[in-house]
N, CA and C of each residue as an Amber inpcrd file, in Angstrom:
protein
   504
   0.8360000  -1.1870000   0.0000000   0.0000000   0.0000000   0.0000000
   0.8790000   1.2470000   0.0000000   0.4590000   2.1300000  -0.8500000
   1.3860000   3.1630000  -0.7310000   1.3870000   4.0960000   0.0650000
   2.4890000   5.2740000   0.5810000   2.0720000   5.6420000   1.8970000
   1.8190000   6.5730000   1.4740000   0.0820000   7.4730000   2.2910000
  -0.3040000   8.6790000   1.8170000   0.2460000   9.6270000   2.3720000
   0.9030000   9.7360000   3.4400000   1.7960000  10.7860000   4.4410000
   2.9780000  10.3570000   4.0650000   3.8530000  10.5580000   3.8730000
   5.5400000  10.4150000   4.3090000   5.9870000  10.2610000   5.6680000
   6.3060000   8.9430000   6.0450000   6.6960000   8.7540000   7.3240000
   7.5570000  10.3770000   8.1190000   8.4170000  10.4400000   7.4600000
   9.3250000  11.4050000   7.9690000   8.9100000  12.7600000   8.0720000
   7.7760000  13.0420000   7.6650000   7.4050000  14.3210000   7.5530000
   5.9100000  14.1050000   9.0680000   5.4960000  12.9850000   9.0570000
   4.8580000  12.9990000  10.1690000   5.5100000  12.8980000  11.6940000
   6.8610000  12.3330000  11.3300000   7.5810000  12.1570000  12.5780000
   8.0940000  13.5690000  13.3820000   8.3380000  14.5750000  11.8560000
   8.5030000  15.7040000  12.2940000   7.6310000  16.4380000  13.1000000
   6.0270000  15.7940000  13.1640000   5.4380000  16.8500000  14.0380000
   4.9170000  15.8470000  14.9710000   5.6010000  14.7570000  15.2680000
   5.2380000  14.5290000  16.6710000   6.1700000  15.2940000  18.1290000
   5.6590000  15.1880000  18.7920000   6.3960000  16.3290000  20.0810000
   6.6860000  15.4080000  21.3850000   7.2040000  15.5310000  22.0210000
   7.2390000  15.1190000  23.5360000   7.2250000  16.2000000  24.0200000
   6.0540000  16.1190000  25.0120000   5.4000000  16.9670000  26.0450000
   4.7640000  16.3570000  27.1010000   5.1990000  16.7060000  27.9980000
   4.5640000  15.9010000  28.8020000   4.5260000  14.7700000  29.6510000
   5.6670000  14.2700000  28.9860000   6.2200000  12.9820000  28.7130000
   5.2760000  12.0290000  28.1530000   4.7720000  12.8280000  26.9480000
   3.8230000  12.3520000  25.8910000   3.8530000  12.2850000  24.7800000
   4.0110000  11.6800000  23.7630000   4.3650000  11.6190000  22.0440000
   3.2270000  12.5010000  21.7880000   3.0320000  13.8930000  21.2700000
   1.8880000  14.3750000  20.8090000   1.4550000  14.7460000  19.3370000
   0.5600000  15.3700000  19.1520000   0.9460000  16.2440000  17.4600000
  -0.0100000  17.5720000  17.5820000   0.3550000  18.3720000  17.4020000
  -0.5050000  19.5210000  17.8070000  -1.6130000  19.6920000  16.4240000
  -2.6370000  20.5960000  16.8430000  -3.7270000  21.1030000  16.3350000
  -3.4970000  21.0690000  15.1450000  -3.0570000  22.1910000  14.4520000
  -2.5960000  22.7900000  13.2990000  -1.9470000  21.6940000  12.5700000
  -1.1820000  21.4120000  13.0400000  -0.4350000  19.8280000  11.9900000
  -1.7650000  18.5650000  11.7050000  -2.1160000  18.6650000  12.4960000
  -3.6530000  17.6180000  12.1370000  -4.6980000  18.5440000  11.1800000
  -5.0280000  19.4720000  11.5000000  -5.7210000  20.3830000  10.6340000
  -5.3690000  20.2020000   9.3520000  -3.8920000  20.5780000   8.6630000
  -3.3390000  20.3610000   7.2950000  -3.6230000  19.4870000   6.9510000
  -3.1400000  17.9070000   7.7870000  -3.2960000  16.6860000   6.7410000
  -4.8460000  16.7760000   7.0610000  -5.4910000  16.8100000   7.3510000
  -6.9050000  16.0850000   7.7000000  -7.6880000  17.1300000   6.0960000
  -6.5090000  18.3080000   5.7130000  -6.8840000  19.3430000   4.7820000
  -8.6430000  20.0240000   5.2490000  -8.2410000  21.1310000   6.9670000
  -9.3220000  21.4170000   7.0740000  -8.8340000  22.5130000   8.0290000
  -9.3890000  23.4440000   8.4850000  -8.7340000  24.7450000   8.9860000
  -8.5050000  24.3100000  10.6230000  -7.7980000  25.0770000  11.0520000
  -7.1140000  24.5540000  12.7440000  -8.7010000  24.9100000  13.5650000
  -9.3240000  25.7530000  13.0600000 -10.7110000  26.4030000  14.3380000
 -12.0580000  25.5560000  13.5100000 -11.9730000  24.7410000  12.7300000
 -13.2500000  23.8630000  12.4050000 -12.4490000  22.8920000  13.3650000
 -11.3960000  22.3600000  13.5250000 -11.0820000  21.2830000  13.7790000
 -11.2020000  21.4950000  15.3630000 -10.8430000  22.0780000  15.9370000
 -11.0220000  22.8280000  17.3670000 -12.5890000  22.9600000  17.7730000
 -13.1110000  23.2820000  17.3240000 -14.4460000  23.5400000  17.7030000
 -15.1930000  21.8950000  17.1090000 -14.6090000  21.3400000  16.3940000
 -15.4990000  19.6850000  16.7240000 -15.0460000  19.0700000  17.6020000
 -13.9110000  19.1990000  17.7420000 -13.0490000  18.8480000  19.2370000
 -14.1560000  19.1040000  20.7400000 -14.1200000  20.7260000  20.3660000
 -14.9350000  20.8310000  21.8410000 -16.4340000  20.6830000  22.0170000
 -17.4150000  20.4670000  20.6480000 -18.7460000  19.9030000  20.8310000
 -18.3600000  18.0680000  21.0820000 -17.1620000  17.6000000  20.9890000
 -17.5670000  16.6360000  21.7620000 -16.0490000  16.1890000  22.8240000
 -16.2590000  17.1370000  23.1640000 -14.9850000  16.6220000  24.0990000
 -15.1390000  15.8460000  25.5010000 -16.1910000  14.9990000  25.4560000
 -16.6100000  13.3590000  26.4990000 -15.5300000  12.6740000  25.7860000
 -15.3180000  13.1410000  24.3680000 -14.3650000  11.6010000  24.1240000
 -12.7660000  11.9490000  23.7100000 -12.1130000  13.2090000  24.8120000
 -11.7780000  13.5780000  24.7040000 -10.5000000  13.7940000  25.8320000
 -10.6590000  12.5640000  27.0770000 -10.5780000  12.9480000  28.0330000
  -8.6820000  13.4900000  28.2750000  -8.3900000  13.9020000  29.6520000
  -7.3820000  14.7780000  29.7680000  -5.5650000  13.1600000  28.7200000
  -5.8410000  12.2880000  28.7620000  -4.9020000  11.4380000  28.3070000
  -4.9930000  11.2350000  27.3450000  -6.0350000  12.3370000  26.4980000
  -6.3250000  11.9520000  25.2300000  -5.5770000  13.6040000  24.0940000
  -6.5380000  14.0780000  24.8260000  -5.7890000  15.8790000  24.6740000
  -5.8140000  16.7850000  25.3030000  -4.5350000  17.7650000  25.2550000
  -4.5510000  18.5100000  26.2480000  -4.5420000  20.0680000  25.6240000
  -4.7850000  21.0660000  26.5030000  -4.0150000  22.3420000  25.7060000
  -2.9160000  22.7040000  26.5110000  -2.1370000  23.1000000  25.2760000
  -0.8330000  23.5270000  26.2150000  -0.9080000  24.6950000  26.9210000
   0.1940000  25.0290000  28.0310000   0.1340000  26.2650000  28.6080000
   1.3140000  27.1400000  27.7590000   1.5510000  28.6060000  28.0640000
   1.7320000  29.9170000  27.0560000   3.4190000  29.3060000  27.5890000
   4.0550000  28.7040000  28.6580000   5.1320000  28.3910000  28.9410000
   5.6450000  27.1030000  28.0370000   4.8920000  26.0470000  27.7490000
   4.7930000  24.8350000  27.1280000   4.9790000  25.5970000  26.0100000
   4.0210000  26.3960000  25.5370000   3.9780000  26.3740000  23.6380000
   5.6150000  27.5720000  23.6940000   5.9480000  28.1320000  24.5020000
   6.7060000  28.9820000  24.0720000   8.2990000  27.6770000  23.9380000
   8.4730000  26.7230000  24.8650000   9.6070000  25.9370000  24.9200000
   9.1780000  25.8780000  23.4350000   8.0780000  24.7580000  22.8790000
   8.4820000  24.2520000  21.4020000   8.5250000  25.2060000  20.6730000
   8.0000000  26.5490000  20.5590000   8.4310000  26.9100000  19.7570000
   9.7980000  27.5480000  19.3100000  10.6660000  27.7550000  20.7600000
  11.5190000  28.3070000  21.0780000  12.6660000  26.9850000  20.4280000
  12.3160000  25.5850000  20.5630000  12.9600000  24.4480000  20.0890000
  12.8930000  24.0110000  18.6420000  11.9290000  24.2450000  18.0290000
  11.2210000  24.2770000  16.3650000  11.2820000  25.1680000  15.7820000
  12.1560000  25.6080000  14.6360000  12.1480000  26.4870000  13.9710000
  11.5010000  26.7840000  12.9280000  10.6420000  25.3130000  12.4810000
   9.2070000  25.4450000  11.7060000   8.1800000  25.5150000  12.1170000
   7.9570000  26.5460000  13.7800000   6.5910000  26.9830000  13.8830000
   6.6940000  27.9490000  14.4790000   7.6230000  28.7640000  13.8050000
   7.9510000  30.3530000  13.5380000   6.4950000  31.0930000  13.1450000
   5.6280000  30.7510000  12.4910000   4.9050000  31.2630000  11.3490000
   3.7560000  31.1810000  12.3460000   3.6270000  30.2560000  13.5030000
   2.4350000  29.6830000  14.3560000   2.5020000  30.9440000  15.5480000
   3.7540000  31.2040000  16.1550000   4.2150000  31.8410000  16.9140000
   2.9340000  33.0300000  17.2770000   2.4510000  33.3920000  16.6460000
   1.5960000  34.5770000  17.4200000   0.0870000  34.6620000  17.1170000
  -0.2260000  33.2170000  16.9860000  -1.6140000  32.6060000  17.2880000
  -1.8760000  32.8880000  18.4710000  -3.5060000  33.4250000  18.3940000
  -4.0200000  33.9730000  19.4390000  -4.5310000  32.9850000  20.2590000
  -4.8600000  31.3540000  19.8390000  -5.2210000  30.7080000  21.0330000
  -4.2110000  29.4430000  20.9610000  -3.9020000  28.9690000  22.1280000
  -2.8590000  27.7000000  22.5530000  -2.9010000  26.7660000  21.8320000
  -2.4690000  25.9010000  21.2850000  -2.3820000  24.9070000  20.3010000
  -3.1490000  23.8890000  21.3830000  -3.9420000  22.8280000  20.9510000
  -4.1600000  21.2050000  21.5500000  -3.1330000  20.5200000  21.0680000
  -3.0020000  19.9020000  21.7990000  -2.0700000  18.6660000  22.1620000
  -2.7170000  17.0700000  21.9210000  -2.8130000  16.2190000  21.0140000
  -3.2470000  15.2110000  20.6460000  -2.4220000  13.7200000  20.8750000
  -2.5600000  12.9090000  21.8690000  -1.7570000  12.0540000  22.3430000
  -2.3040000  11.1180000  20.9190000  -1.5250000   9.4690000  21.2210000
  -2.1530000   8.7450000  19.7090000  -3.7100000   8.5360000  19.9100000
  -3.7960000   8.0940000  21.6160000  -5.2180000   7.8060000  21.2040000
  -6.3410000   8.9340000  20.4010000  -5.7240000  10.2530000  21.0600000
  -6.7870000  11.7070000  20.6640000  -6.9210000  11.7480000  19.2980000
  -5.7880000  10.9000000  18.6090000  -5.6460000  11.4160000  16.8870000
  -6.5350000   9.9730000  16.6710000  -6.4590000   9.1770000  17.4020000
  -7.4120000   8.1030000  16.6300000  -8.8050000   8.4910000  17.1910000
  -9.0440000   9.1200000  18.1120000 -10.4690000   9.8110000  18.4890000
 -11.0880000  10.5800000  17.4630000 -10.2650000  11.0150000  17.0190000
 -10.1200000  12.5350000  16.0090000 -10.8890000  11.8470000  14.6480000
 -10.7540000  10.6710000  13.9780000 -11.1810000  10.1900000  12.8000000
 -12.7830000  10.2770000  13.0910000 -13.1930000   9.3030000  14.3210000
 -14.3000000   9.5840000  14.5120000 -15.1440000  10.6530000  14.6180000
 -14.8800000  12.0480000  15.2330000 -15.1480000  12.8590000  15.1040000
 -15.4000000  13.6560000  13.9530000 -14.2530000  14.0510000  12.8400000
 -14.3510000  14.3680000  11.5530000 -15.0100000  13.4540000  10.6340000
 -15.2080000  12.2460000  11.1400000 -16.2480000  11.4540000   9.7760000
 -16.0330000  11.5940000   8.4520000 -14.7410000  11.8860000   7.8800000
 -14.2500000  11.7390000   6.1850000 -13.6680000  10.5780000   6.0650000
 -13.5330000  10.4770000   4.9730000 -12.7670000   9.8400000   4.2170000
 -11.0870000   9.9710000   4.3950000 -10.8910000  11.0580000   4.1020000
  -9.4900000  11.5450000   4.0810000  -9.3600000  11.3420000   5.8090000
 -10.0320000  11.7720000   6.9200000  -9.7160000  11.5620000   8.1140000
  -9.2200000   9.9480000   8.2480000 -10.4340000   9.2890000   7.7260000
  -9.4090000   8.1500000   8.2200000  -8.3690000   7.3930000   7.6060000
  -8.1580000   7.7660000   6.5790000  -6.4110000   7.6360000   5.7250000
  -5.9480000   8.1550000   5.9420000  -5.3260000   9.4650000   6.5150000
  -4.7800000  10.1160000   7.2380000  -4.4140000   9.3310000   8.7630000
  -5.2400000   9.5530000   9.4340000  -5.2470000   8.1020000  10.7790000
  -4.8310000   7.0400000  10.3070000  -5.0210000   6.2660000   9.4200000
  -3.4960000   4.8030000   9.3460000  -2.6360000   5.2250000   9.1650000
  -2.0920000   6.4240000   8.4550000  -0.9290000   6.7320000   7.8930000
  -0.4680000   7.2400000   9.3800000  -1.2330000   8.4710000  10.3210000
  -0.5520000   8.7430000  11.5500000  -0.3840000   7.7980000  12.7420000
  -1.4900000   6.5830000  12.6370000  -1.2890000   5.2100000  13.2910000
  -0.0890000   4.7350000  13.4030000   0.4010000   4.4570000  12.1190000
   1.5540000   3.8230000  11.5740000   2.9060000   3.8890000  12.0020000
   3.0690000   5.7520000  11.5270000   4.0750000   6.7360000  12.3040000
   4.3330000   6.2570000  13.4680000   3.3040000   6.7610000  14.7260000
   3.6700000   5.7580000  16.0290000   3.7800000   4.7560000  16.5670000
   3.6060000   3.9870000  15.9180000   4.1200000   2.4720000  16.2690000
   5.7110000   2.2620000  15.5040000   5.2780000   3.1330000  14.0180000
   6.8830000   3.0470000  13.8110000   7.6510000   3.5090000  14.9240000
   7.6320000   4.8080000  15.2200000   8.1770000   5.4310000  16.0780000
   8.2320000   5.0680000  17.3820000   7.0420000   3.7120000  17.7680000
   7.7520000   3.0770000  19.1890000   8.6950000   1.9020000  19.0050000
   8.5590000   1.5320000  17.7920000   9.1240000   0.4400000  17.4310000
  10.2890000   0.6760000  17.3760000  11.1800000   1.8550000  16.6310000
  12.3510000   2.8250000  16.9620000  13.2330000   2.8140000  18.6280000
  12.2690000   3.3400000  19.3160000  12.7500000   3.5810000  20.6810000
  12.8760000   2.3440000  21.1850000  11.9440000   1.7280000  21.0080000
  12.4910000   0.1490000  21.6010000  13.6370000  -0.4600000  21.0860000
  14.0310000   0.0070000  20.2570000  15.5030000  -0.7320000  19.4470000
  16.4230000   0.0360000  19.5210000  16.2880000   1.4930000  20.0510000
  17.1620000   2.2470000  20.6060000  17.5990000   1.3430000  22.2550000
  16.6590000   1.2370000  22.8570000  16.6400000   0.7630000  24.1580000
  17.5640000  -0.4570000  24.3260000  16.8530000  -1.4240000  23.0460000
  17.6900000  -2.4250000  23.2560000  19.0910000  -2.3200000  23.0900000
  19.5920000  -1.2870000  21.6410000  21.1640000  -1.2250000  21.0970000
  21.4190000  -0.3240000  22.6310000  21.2330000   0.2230000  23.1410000
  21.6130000   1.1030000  24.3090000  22.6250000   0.0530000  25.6180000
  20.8640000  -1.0430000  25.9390000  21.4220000  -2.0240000  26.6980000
  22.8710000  -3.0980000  26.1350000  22.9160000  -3.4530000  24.7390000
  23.4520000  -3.6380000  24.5360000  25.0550000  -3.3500000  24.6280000
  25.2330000  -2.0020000  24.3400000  26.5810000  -0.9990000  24.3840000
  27.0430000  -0.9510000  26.1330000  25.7620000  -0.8890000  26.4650000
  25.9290000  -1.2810000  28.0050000  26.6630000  -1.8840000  28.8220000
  25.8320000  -3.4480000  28.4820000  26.9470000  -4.7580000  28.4970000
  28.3430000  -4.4610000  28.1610000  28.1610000  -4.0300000  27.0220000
  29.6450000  -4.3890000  26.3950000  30.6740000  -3.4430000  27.1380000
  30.0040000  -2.3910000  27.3900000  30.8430000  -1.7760000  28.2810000
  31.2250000  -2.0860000  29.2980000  30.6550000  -2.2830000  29.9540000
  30.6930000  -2.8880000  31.3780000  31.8570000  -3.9720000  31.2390000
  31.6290000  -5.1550000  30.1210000  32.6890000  -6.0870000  30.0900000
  34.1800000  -5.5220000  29.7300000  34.3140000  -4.6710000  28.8130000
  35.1570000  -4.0500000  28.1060000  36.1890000  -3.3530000  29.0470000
  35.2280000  -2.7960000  30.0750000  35.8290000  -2.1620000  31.3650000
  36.3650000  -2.7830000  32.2190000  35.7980000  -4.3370000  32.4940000
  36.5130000  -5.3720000  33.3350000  37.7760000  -5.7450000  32.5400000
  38.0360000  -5.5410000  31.5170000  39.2490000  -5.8520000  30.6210000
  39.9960000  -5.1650000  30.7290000  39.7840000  -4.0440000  31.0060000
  41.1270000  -3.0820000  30.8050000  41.0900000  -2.4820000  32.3350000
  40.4640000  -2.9590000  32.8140000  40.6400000  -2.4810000  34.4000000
  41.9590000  -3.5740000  34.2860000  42.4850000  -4.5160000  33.9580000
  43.1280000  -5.2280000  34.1710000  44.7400000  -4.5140000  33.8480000
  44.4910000  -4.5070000  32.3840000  45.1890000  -3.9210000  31.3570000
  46.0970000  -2.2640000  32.6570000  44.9660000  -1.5020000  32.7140000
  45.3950000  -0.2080000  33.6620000  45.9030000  -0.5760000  34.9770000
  45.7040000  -1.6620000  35.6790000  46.4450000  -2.3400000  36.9800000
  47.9860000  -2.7770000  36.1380000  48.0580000  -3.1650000  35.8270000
  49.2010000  -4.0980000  34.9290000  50.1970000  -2.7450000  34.7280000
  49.6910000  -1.6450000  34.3050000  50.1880000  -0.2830000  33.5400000
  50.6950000   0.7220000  35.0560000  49.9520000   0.5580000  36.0180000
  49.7250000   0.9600000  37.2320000  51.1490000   0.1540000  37.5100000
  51.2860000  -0.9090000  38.0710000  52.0720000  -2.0040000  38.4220000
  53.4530000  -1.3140000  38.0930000  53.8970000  -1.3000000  36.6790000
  54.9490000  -0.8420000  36.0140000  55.4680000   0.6370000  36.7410000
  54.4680000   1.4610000  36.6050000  54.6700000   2.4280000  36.9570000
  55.2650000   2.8830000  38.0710000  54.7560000   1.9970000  39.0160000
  55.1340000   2.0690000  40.7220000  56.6450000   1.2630000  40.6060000
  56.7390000   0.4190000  39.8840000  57.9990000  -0.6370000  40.1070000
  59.4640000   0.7020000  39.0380000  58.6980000   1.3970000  38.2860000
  59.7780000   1.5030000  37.8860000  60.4410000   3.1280000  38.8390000
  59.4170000   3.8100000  39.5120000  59.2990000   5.1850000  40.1940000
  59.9910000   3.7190000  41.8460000  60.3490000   3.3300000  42.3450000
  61.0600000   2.7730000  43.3460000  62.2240000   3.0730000  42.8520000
  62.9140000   3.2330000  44.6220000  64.5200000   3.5520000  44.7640000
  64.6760000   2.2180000  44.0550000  66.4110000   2.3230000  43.1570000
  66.7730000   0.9820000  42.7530000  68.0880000   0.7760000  44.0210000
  68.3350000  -0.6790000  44.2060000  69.5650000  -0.4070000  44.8000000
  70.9230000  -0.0460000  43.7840000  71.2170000   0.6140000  44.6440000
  72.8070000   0.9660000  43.6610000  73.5300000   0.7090000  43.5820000
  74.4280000   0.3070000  42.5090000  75.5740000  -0.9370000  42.0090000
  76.5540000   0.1590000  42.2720000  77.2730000  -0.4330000  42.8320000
  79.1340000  -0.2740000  43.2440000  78.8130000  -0.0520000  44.5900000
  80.5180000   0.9090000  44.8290000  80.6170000   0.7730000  46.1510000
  79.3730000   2.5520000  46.6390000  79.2800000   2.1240000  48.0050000
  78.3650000   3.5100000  49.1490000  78.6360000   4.0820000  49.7680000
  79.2940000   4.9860000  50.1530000  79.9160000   5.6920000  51.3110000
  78.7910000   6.2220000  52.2080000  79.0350000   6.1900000  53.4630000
  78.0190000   6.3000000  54.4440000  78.6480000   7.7980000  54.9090000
Protein backbone atom coordinates (compact mmCIF):
# COMPACT_ATOMS: atom_id res chain seq x y z
CA UNK A 1 0.00 0.00 0.00
CA UNK A 2 1.39 3.16 -0.73
CA UNK A 3 2.07 5.64 1.90
CA UNK A 4 -0.30 8.68 1.82
CA UNK A 5 1.80 10.79 4.44
CA UNK A 6 5.54 10.41 4.31
CA UNK A 7 6.70 8.75 7.32
CA UNK A 8 9.33 11.41 7.97
CA UNK A 9 7.41 14.32 7.55
CA UNK A 10 4.86 13.00 10.17
CA UNK A 11 7.58 12.16 12.58
CA UNK A 12 8.50 15.70 12.29
CA UNK A 13 5.44 16.85 14.04
CA UNK A 14 5.24 14.53 16.67
CA UNK A 15 6.40 16.33 20.08
CA UNK A 16 7.24 15.12 23.54
CA UNK A 17 5.40 16.97 26.05
CA UNK A 18 4.56 15.90 28.80
CA UNK A 19 6.22 12.98 28.71
CA UNK A 20 3.82 12.35 25.89
CA UNK A 21 4.36 11.62 22.04
CA UNK A 22 1.89 14.37 20.81
CA UNK A 23 0.95 16.24 17.46
CA UNK A 24 -0.50 19.52 17.81
CA UNK A 25 -3.73 21.10 16.33
CA UNK A 26 -2.60 22.79 13.30
CA UNK A 27 -0.44 19.83 11.99
CA UNK A 28 -3.65 17.62 12.14
CA UNK A 29 -5.72 20.38 10.63
CA UNK A 30 -3.34 20.36 7.30
CA UNK A 31 -3.30 16.69 6.74
CA UNK A 32 -6.91 16.08 7.70
CA UNK A 33 -6.88 19.34 4.78
CA UNK A 34 -9.32 21.42 7.07
CA UNK A 35 -8.73 24.74 8.99
CA UNK A 36 -7.11 24.55 12.74
CA UNK A 37 -10.71 26.40 14.34
CA UNK A 38 -13.25 23.86 12.41
CA UNK A 39 -11.08 21.28 13.78
CA UNK A 40 -11.02 22.83 17.37
CA UNK A 41 -14.45 23.54 17.70
CA UNK A 42 -15.50 19.69 16.72
CA UNK A 43 -13.05 18.85 19.24
CA UNK A 44 -14.93 20.83 21.84
CA UNK A 45 -18.75 19.90 20.83
CA UNK A 46 -17.57 16.64 21.76
CA UNK A 47 -14.98 16.62 24.10
CA UNK A 48 -16.61 13.36 26.50
CA UNK A 49 -14.36 11.60 24.12
CA UNK A 50 -11.78 13.58 24.70
CA UNK A 51 -10.58 12.95 28.03
CA UNK A 52 -7.38 14.78 29.77
CA UNK A 53 -4.90 11.44 28.31
CA UNK A 54 -6.32 11.95 25.23
CA UNK A 55 -5.79 15.88 24.67
CA UNK A 56 -4.55 18.51 26.25
CA UNK A 57 -4.01 22.34 25.71
CA UNK A 58 -0.83 23.53 26.22
CA UNK A 59 0.13 26.27 28.61
CA UNK A 60 1.73 29.92 27.06
CA UNK A 61 5.13 28.39 28.94
CA UNK A 62 4.79 24.84 27.13
CA UNK A 63 3.98 26.37 23.64
CA UNK A 64 6.71 28.98 24.07
CA UNK A 65 9.61 25.94 24.92
CA UNK A 66 8.48 24.25 21.40
CA UNK A 67 8.43 26.91 19.76
CA UNK A 68 11.52 28.31 21.08
CA UNK A 69 12.96 24.45 20.09
CA UNK A 70 11.22 24.28 16.36
CA UNK A 71 12.15 26.49 13.97
CA UNK A 72 9.21 25.44 11.71
CA UNK A 73 6.59 26.98 13.88
CA UNK A 74 7.95 30.35 13.54
CA UNK A 75 4.90 31.26 11.35
CA UNK A 76 2.44 29.68 14.36
CA UNK A 77 4.22 31.84 16.91
CA UNK A 78 1.60 34.58 17.42
CA UNK A 79 -1.61 32.61 17.29
CA UNK A 80 -4.02 33.97 19.44
CA UNK A 81 -5.22 30.71 21.03
CA UNK A 82 -2.86 27.70 22.55
CA UNK A 83 -2.38 24.91 20.30
CA UNK A 84 -4.16 21.20 21.55
CA UNK A 85 -2.07 18.67 22.16
CA UNK A 86 -3.25 15.21 20.65
CA UNK A 87 -1.76 12.05 22.34
CA UNK A 88 -2.15 8.75 19.71
CA UNK A 89 -5.22 7.81 21.20
CA UNK A 90 -6.79 11.71 20.66
CA UNK A 91 -5.65 11.42 16.89
CA UNK A 92 -7.41 8.10 16.63
CA UNK A 93 -10.47 9.81 18.49
CA UNK A 94 -10.12 12.54 16.01
CA UNK A 95 -11.18 10.19 12.80
CA UNK A 96 -14.30 9.58 14.51
CA UNK A 97 -15.15 12.86 15.10
CA UNK A 98 -14.35 14.37 11.55
CA UNK A 99 -16.25 11.45 9.78
CA UNK A 100 -14.25 11.74 6.18
CA UNK A 101 -12.77 9.84 4.22
CA UNK A 102 -9.49 11.54 4.08
CA UNK A 103 -9.72 11.56 8.11
CA UNK A 104 -9.41 8.15 8.22
CA UNK A 105 -6.41 7.64 5.72
CA UNK A 106 -4.78 10.12 7.24
CA UNK A 107 -5.25 8.10 10.78
CA UNK A 108 -3.50 4.80 9.35
CA UNK A 109 -0.93 6.73 7.89
CA UNK A 110 -0.55 8.74 11.55
CA UNK A 111 -1.29 5.21 13.29
CA UNK A 112 1.55 3.82 11.57
CA UNK A 113 4.08 6.74 12.30
CA UNK A 114 3.67 5.76 16.03
CA UNK A 115 4.12 2.47 16.27
CA UNK A 116 6.88 3.05 13.81
CA UNK A 117 8.18 5.43 16.08
CA UNK A 118 7.75 3.08 19.19
CA UNK A 119 9.12 0.44 17.43
CA UNK A 120 12.35 2.83 16.96
CA UNK A 121 12.75 3.58 20.68
CA UNK A 122 12.49 0.15 21.60
CA UNK A 123 15.50 -0.73 19.45
CA UNK A 124 17.16 2.25 20.61
CA UNK A 125 16.64 0.76 24.16
CA UNK A 126 17.69 -2.43 23.26
CA UNK A 127 21.16 -1.23 21.10
CA UNK A 128 21.61 1.10 24.31
CA UNK A 129 21.42 -2.02 26.70
CA UNK A 130 23.45 -3.64 24.54
CA UNK A 131 26.58 -1.00 24.38
CA UNK A 132 25.93 -1.28 28.01
CA UNK A 133 26.95 -4.76 28.50
CA UNK A 134 29.64 -4.39 26.40
CA UNK A 135 30.84 -1.78 28.28
CA UNK A 136 30.69 -2.89 31.38
CA UNK A 137 32.69 -6.09 30.09
CA UNK A 138 35.16 -4.05 28.11
CA UNK A 139 35.83 -2.16 31.37
CA UNK A 140 36.51 -5.37 33.33
CA UNK A 141 39.25 -5.85 30.62
CA UNK A 142 41.13 -3.08 30.81
CA UNK A 143 40.64 -2.48 34.40
CA UNK A 144 43.13 -5.23 34.17
CA UNK A 145 45.19 -3.92 31.36
CA UNK A 146 45.39 -0.21 33.66
CA UNK A 147 46.44 -2.34 36.98
CA UNK A 148 49.20 -4.10 34.93
CA UNK A 149 50.19 -0.28 33.54
CA UNK A 150 49.73 0.96 37.23
CA UNK A 151 52.07 -2.00 38.42
CA UNK A 152 54.95 -0.84 36.01
CA UNK A 153 54.67 2.43 36.96
CA UNK A 154 55.13 2.07 40.72
CA UNK A 155 58.00 -0.64 40.11
CA UNK A 156 59.78 1.50 37.89
CA UNK A 157 59.30 5.18 40.19
CA UNK A 158 61.06 2.77 43.35
CA UNK A 159 64.52 3.55 44.76
CA UNK A 160 66.77 0.98 42.75
CA UNK A 161 69.57 -0.41 44.80
CA UNK A 162 72.81 0.97 43.66
CA UNK A 163 75.57 -0.94 42.01
CA UNK A 164 79.13 -0.27 43.24
CA UNK A 165 80.62 0.77 46.15
CA UNK A 166 78.36 3.51 49.15
CA UNK A 167 79.92 5.69 51.31
CA UNK A 168 78.02 6.30 54.44
Amino acid sequence: MKEIIPYKELVSQIFFIRGKRVMLDFHLAALYETDTRSLKQQVKRNIDRFPDDFMFILTKTEWKKVITNCDNLKSTKFSPSLPFAFTEQGVSMLSGVLRSKKAITVNIGIMRAFVKMREMLDENKELRRKLDSMEKKFDDQFKLVFDAIRKIIIEKDKPKNPIGFQLK
